[in-house]
C-alpha positions as CSV (number, residue, x, y, z in Angstrom):
1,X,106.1,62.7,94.8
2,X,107.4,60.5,97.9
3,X,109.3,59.1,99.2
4,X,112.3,62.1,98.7
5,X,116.1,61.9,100.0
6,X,116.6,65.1,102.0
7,X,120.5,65.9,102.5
8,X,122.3,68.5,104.2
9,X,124.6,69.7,102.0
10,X,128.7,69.6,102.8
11,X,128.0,67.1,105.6
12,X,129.5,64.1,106.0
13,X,128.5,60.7,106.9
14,X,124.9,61.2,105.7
15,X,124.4,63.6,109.0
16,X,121.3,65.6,108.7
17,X,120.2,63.0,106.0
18,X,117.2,60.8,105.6
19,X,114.2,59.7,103.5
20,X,111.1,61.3,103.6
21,X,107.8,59.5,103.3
22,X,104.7,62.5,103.5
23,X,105.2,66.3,103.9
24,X,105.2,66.1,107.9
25,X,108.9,64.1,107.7
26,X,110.0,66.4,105.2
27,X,109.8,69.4,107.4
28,X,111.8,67.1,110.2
29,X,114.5,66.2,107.9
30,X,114.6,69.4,106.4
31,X,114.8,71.5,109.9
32,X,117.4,68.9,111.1
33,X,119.2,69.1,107.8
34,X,119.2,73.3,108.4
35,X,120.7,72.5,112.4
36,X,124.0,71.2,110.3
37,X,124.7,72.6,107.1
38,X,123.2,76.3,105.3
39,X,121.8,74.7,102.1
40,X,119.9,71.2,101.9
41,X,119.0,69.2,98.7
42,X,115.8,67.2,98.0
43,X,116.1,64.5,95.7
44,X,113.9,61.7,94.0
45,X,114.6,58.6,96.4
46,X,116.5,56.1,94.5
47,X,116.0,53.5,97.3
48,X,116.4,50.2,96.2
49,X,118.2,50.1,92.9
50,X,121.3,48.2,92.0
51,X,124.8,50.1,92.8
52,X,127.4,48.6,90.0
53,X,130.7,50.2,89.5
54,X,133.1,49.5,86.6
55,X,136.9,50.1,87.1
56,X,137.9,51.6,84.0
57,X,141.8,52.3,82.9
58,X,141.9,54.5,80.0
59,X,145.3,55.5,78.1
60,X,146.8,58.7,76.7
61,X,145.9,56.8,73.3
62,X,142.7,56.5,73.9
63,X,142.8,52.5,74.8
64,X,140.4,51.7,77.2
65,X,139.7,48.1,79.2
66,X,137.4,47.4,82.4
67,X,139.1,45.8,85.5
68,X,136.1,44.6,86.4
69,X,132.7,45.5,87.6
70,X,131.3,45.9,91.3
71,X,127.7,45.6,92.7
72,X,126.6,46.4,96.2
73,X,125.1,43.5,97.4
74,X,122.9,46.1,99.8
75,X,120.3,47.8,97.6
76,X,121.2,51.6,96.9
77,X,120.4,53.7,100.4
78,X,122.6,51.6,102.5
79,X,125.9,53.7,103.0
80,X,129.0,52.3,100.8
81,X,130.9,51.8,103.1
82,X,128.7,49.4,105.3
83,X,127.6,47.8,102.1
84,X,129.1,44.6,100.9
85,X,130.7,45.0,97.3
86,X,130.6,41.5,94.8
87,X,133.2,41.7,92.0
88,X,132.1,40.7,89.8
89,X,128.6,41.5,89.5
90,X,126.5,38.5,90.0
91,X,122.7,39.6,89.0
92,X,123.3,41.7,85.5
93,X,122.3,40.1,82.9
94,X,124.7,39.8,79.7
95,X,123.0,42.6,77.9
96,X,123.0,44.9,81.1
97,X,126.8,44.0,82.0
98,X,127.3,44.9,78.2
99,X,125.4,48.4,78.2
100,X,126.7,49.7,81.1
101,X,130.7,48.7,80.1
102,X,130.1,50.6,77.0
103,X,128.6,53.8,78.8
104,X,131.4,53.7,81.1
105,X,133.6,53.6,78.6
106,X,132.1,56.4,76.5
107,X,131.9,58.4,80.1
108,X,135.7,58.0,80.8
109,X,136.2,59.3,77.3
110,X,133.9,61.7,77.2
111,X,135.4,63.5,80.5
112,X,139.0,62.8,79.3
113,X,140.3,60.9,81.9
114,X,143.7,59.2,81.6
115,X,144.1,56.8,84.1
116,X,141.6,54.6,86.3
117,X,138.4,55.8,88.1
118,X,135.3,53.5,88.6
């Protein structure tokens, strides 16, 4: 269903990108997407949602702490980098700060990273 993220893949900058609301701006984003890049992706729109980010250190002994946590204070579909980031989070609640620490955790240990990544 609608409303779907069309991308062109391999572009940067979100060209040849947009959200499309009914099957007649689909085919526009989709022919535009086509005008910049060989392969395009259509996604469920996420629009809306939180963006949080935990910065995560992780050891060659398997010792893991957060940094902190980030949240965009633009709702997801505003481009990071015109978004304003909060550190730390300001609208979690304790049991979703809490839930999402531990899956980044288990996530950094899952993929083996030694060092930090958010």
């Amino acid at each position: 269903g609608y409303p779907v993220m069309v991308r062109a893949a391999f572009a940067l900058g979100g060209l040849g990108s947009g959200f499309a609301h009914d099957d007649d701006e689909l085919e526009e984003l989709v022919v535009r997407a086509l005008a910049v890049s060989p392969q395009v992706l259509v996604e469920k729109s996420i629009k809306g949602w939180k963006e949080v980010e935990y910065e995560v250190v992780r050891d060659a002994n398997d010792n893991c702490i957060t940094v902190c946590n980030m949240e965009n204070f633009d709702p997801l579909g505003i481009h990071t980098g015109d978004s304003i980031v909060v550190a730390p989070s300001q609208t979690l609640s304790n049991h979703e700060y809490y839930l999402l620490r531990s899956a980044a955790i288990k996530i950094v240990r899952h993929l083996g990273v030694v060092g930090e990544c958010n």
